[in-house]
N, C-alpha and C positions, 0 to 999 in steps of 0.2 A: 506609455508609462516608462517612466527613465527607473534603473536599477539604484539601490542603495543599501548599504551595508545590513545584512541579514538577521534581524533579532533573534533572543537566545529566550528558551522555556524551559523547564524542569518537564520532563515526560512524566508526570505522573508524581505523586509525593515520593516514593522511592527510585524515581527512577534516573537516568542519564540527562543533565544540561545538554540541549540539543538545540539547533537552528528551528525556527518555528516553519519551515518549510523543510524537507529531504529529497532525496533526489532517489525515485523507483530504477533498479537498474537492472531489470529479467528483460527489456527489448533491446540491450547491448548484445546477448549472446540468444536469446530465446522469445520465439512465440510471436514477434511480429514481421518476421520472412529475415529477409538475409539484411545481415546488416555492415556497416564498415567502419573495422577495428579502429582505424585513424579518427575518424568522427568519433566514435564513442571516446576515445581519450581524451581529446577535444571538450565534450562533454562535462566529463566528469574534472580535470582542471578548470572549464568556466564555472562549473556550481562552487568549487573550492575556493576561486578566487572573492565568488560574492559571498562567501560565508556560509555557506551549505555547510553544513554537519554529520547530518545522520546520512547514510547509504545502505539502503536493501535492497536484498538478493536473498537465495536461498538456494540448497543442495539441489532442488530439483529443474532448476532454469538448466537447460542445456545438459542436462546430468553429469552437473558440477562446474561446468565450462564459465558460467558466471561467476562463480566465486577465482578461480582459477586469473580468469580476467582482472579482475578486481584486484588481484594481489599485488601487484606492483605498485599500483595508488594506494594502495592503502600503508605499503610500503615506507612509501615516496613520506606519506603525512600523517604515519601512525598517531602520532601526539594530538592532533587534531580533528580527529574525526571520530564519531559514532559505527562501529560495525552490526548493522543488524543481517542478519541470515534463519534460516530454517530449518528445522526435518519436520519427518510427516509423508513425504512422497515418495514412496520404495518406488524403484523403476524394473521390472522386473527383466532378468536375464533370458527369457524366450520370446519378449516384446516390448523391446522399449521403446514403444512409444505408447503405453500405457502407466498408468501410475497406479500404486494399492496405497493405501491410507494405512500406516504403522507407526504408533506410540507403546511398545512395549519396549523394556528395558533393555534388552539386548539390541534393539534396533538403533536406538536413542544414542546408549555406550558406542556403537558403533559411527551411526552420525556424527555425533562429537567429534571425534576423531578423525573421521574423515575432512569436516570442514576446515578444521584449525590447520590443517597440512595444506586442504587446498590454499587457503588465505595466507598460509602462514605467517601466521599468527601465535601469542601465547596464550591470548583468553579473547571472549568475543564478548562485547562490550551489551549486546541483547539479544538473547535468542530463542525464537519462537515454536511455536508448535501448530504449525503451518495450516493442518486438519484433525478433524476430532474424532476417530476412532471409538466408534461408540462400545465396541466390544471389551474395549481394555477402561477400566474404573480409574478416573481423570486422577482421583488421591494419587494413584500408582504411578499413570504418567509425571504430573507436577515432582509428586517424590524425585524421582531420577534427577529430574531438572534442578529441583534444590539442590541435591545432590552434588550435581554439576559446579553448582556456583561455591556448594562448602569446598570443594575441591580445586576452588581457581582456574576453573575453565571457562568459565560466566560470569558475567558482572551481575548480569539483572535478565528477569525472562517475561517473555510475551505469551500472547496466543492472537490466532486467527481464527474468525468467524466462529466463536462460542457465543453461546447463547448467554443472559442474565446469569441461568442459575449455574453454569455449566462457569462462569466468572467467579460468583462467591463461593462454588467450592474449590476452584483451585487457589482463590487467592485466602482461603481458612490455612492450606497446607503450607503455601510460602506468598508473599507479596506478590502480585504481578505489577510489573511496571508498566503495559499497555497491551491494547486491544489495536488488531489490527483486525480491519474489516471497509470491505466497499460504503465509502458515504460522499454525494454528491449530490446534483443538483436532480438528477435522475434514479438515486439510490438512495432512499431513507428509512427503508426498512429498522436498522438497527436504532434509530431516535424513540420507538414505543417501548423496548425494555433495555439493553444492551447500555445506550449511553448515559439512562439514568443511573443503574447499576455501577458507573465506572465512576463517575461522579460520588455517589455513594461512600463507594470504597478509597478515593483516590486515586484513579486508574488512568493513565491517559489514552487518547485514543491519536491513532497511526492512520487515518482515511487512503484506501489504496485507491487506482482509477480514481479521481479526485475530479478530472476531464473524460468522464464517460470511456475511457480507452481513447481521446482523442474522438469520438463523436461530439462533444461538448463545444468542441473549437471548430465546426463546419468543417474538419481536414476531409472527410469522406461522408457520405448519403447512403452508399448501400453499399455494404463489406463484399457481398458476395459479387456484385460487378466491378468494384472499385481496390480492392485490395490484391493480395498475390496469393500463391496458392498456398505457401506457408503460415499465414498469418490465421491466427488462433480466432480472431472473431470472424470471422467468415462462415462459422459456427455457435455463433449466441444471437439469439433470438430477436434480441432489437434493434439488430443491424441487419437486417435482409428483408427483404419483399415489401409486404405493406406493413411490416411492424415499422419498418426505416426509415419510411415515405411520411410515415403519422408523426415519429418520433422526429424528424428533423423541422418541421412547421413550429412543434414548440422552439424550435429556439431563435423566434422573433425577438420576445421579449428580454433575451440574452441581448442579442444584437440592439436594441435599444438601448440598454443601461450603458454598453460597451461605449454607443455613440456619444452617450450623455459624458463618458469619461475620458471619451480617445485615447478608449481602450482595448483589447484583443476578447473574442469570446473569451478564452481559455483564460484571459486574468479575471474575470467577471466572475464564472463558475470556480474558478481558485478560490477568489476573495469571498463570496458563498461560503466556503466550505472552514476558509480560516476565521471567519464568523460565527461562525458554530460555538467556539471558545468562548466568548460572552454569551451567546445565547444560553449555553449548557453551561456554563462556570465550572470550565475543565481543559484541561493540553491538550488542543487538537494540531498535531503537526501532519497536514498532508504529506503527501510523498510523491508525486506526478511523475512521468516517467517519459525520458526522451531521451535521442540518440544524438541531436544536435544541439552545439553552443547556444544557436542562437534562442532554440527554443526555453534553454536553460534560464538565460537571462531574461526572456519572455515572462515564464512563470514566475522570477524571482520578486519581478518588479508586482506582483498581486500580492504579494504580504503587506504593500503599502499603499493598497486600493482600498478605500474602507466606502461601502455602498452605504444610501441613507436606507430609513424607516421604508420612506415610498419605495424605493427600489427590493428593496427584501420582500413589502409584498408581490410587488409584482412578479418577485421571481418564485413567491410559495409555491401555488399553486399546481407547477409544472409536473414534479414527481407522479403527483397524481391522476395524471394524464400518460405515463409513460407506457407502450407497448411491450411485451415481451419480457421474461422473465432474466434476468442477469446472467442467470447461467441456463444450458438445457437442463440440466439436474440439479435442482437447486437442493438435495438432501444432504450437499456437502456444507450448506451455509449454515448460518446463525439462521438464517430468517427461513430454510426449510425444516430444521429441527423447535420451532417456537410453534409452528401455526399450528 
């Protein structure tokens, strides 16, 4: 699939004109082993040149090191680009390399803060609420975040991995312009409440791992022999032993559609997911995440893959076939606080 100029969606009825594809950037500085700064810039100048838009990241990739990263490009093309970023992930000063889940106000006031310096930046164009803190009352959280945007620090605000109802009460206190939450070919959980919800409201949805983490594209079979020691899935479930083994067989019928198109897995499970948007009549802008040019343009060219009827069914069914749970603790998700 050859590349071609990048189409443009509204995120949501309120939310930011953005490319109908974004480009995830937490494995530039975070979470999938070492990476090289050179390439990553590389990177992020090839999505700009095809028209990428939005770029996410968030306080807690690297503890802070990705936004940090990021600041020069966005520098470079402030006028042109979407800044989405996060809080939610306190790092704590006796162990960081753990994270505690915080949305109370003083924490939030503080995040703010802290990002717009790392990025510097004068306002951040969407900003989310990374996890959901069940102890603190969402009214309270979203409050802050309005807050945020009467005060010109915010354009527009998100959340990650909320549930339906945990949507219509934040977006009663102020608009949400998107949800962002795991949806692919191997992740559907959120399609039973979540994206009818968003639809609903007007809400758009932000698909994170769009490519399984890169299992979706045959790069890897078992995280725990095939990866580095750094790298964060080497530790989720459906990427080790016989969850990996079961879970790689399904993607025959990837590999078939691909054939039919002479096309790559990774644009097949792309064009999946950028399909969603007719199916659900709603802004789905994935967000896929890579450290290389080439893969940039890889992805870009599936915004203009469109699969038939036959081919969607064939790729239904898969989800439901899938081994292992997306996260080991899935109580941080939408889809552990629903069941």
């Amino acid at each position: 699939m050859t590349d071609r100029t990048m189409p443009a969606v509204r995120l949501g009825e309120t939310g930011p004109e953005t490319s109908v594809q974004g480009l995830g950037c937490m494995g530039m500085s975070f979470g999938y082993g070492p990476a090289d700064t050179e390439q990553s810039r590389a990177a992020l100048e090839r999505a700009f040149d095809l028209g990428v838009t939005l770029y996410d990241t968030a306080d807690a990739y690297g503890a802070g090191d990705n936004e940090r990263f990021l600041a020069p490009f966005f520098k470079a093309h402030r006028d042109d680009v979407v800044i989405a970023t996060k809080f939610a992930l306190s790092i704590p000063p006796d162990d960081p390399s753990k994270r505690i889940i915080r949305n109370d106000a003083p924490y939030i006031r503080q995040a703010i803060e802290d990002s717009l310096k790392r990025l510097d930046v004068d306002v951040i164009d969407l900003y989310y609420m990374h996890r959901r803190d069940v102890n603190v009352p969402l009214e309270e959280t979203v409050g802050v975040m309005a807050d945020l945007v009467r005060e010109g620090k915010v354009k527009h605000l998100g959340l990650s991995e909320v549930t339906a109802e945990e949507l219509r009460t934040a977006h009663a206190v102020h608009p949400i312009a998107a949800v962002q939450s795991e949806w692919s070919l191997f992740s559907r959980d959120i399609e039973a409440r979540v994206v009818p919800a968003a639809r609903e409201l007007g809400v758009g949805l932000v698909p994170y791992s769009p490519l399984g983490r890169g299992f979706l594209t045959g790069a890897f079979t078992d995280a725990a022999k095939e990866l580095t020691d750094g790298d964060f899935r080497r530790s989720q479930p459906r990427f080790t032993g016989d969850n990996a083994t079961a879970n790689a067989a399904l993607l025959e019928p990837v590999r078939r559609v691909a054939e039919a198109h002479g096309a790559t897995l990774g644009q097949v499970a792309l064009a999946w997911v950028h399909q969603r948007a007719a199916v659900y009549g709603l802004a789905v802008v994935p967000i896929p995440g890579t450290r290389k040019a080439e893969r940039v343009t890889e992805n870009a060219g599936a915004a203009h893959l469109v699969l038939t009827e036959e081919e969607l069914a064939l790729l239904e069914p898969i989800a439901g076939h899938v081994a292992g749970d997306r996260y080991a603790d899935m109580t941080f998700t939408s889809a552990g606080r629903e069941q």
